[in-house]
N, C-alpha and C positions, 0 to 999 in steps of 0.2 A: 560297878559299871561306870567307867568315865562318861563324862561328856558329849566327849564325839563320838561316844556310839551313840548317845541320843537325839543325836541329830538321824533326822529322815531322807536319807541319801535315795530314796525309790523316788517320793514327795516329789524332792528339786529337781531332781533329773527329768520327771516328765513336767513341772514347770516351766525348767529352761527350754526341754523342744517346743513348749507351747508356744513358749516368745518367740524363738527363731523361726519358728512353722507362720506364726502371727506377719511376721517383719518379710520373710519372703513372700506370704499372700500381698503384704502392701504395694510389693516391689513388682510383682507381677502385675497386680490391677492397675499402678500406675503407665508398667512397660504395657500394656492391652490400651488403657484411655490415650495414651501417649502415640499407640499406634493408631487409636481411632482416631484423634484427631489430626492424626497428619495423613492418613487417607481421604477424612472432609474437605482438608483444605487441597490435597492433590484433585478432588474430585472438582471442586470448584475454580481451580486453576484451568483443569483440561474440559469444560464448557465453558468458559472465557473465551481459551485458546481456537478450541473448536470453532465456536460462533466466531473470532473474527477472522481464522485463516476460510470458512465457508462466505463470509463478507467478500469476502479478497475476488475468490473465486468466479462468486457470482457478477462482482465489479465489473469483472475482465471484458466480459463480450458489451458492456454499455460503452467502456471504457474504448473500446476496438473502433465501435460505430464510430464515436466522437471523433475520434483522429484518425479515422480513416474518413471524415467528412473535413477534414483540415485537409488532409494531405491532397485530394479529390480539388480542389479549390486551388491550392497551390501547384498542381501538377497542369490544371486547365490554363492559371494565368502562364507557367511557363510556357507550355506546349504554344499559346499565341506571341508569346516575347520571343523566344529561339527561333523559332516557324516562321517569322514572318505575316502571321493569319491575323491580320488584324477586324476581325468581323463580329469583336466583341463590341457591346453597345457600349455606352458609358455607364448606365444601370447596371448590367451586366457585371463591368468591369469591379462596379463599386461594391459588389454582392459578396462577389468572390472576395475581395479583399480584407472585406467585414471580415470572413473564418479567421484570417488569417492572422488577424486582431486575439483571437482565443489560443490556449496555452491549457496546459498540464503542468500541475504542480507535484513536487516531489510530495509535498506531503498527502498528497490523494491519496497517498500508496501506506499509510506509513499500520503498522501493526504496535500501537501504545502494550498490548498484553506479550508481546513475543519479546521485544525491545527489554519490558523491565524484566521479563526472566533471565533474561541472558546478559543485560547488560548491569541488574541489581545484583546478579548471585544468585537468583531465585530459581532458576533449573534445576537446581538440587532436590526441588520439592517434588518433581517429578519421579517417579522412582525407577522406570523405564531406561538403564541407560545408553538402549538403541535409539528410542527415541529423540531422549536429550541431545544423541549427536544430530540426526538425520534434523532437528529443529537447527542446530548452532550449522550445519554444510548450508542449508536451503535458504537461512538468513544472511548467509554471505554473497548469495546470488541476488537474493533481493533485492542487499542494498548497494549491488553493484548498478543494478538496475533502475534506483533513486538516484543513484548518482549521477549517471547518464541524464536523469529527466534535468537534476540541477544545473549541468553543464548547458542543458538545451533552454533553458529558464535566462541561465547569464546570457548568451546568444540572444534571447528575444531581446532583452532588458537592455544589453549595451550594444547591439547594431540593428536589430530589425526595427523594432520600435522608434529606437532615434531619427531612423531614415523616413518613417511615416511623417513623424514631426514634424520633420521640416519639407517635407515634399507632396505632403497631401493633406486635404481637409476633412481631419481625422470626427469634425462634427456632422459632415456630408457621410462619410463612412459609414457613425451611430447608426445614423436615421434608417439604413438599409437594413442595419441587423435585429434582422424580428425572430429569428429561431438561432437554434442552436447547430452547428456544422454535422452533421451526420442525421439531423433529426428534422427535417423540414416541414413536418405536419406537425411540428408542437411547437408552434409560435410563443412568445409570452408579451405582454404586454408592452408597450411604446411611448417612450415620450419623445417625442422628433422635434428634435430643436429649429427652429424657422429660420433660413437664410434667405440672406437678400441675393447672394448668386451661387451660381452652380459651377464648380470647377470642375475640368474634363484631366483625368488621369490619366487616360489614354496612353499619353507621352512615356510615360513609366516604361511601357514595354518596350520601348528600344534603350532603356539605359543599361548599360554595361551591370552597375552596382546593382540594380532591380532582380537583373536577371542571377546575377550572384546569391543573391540575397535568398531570391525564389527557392534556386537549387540545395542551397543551405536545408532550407524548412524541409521540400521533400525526401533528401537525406535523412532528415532527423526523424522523421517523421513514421519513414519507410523501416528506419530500424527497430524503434521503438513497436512498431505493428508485425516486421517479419524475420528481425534478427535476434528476437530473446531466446536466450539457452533454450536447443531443444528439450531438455530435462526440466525445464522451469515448472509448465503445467503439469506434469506428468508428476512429477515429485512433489506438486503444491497437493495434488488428489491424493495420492500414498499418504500424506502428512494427513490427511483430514480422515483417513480409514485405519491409520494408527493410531489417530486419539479417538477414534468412535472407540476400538476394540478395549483400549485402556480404559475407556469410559464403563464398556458393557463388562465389565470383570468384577 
């Protein structure tokens, strides 16, 4: 008898499926931990995302008061400059104009968790890919929607502000402003600067630029409060009942 009949050809045969049998259990428990952990981190992605598009949400109606207590302010001093009504006081005058002092910033708005998915690459990690879009459409309203407040930020910053500068006394102003514009039973604290006199504004309302300037603000103001996409809210709530569901799976 040679050799190579003495070899145990039953032996290696079930050796070698043992190894292959071996090498694809490895390949599987890795492809199973591989999908566990990119479900933990999908999971921990979409409560992030959750908690700050429900932030957003819940912002909206404080956010609403506050500049609809700007707009309210700037629509009174107009309606006395165009009108003619001059039967504001000079307190009065100075109160209203406080609001008008206050501003929204684009970054009030801004979503740090939505931003790096979409703007890092990191959407991928979401495996949803109705979701992933309806997240990339509803982010393109958004920050149409920043953009807008930035345009209205440059308008404070390069003509309304400038015109207070130099046409009023912007420390007489301060001293009036004890709350915030939509919220007038939540004063905050005061340090009121001491003048030796008191300037009368008054005059403001027959200036041409005043009244331009006014109109400006309730524009801006008016749109930001009743010309956002009607789909805006409606699609921010769908967005927060499709990551709940993704959540609850």
């Amino acid at each position: 008898m040679t050799d190579s009949q003495n070899i145990p050809l039953k032996r290696i045969s079930v050796e070698v499926a043992a190894i292959i049998a071996s090498i694809l259990l490895a390949f599987s428990i890795d492809a199973w931990w591989d999908d566990q952990q990119d479900r933990e981190d999908e999971q921990v992605i979409l409560l992030s995302l959750h908690e700050e598009l429900v932030g957003l949400e819940e912002y909206w109606p404080w956010l609403d008061q506050y500049v609809g207590g700007i707009n309210e302010s700037a629509k009174n001093l107009l309606a006395s400059a165009v009108g003619g009504n001059q039967t504001l006081s000079e307190g009065e005058f100075d109160r209203l104009l406080a609001d008008l002092t206050w501003f929204v910033m684009a970054s009030d708005l801004d979503l740090p968790v939505l931003e790096s998915l979409v703007l890092g690459g990191d959407l991928s990690l979401i495996s949803d890919r109705s979701l992933r879009q309806k997240l990339r459409v509803w982010k393109g309203g958004h920050d149409n929607l920043k953009e807008r407040l930035r345009h209205q930020k440059q308008f404070f910053d390069n003509r309304f502000m400038p015109y207070l500068d130099k046409n009023v006394s912007l420390q007489q102003i301060y001293n009036v402003a004890a709350q915030m514009p939509g919220f007038p039973r939540d004063t905050f604290p005061q340090h009121k600067i001491e003048l030796s006199d008191i300037t009368s504004h008054l005059h403001l309302l027959a200036d041409p630029e005043f009244q331009n300037l006014l109109t400006r603000r309730v524009e801006e103001n008016t749109t930001l409060l009743e010309n956002r996409s009607e789909d805006y809210h409606r699609e921010l709530r769908e967005l927060i009942e499709f990551v709940e569901k993704e959540l609850a799976k």
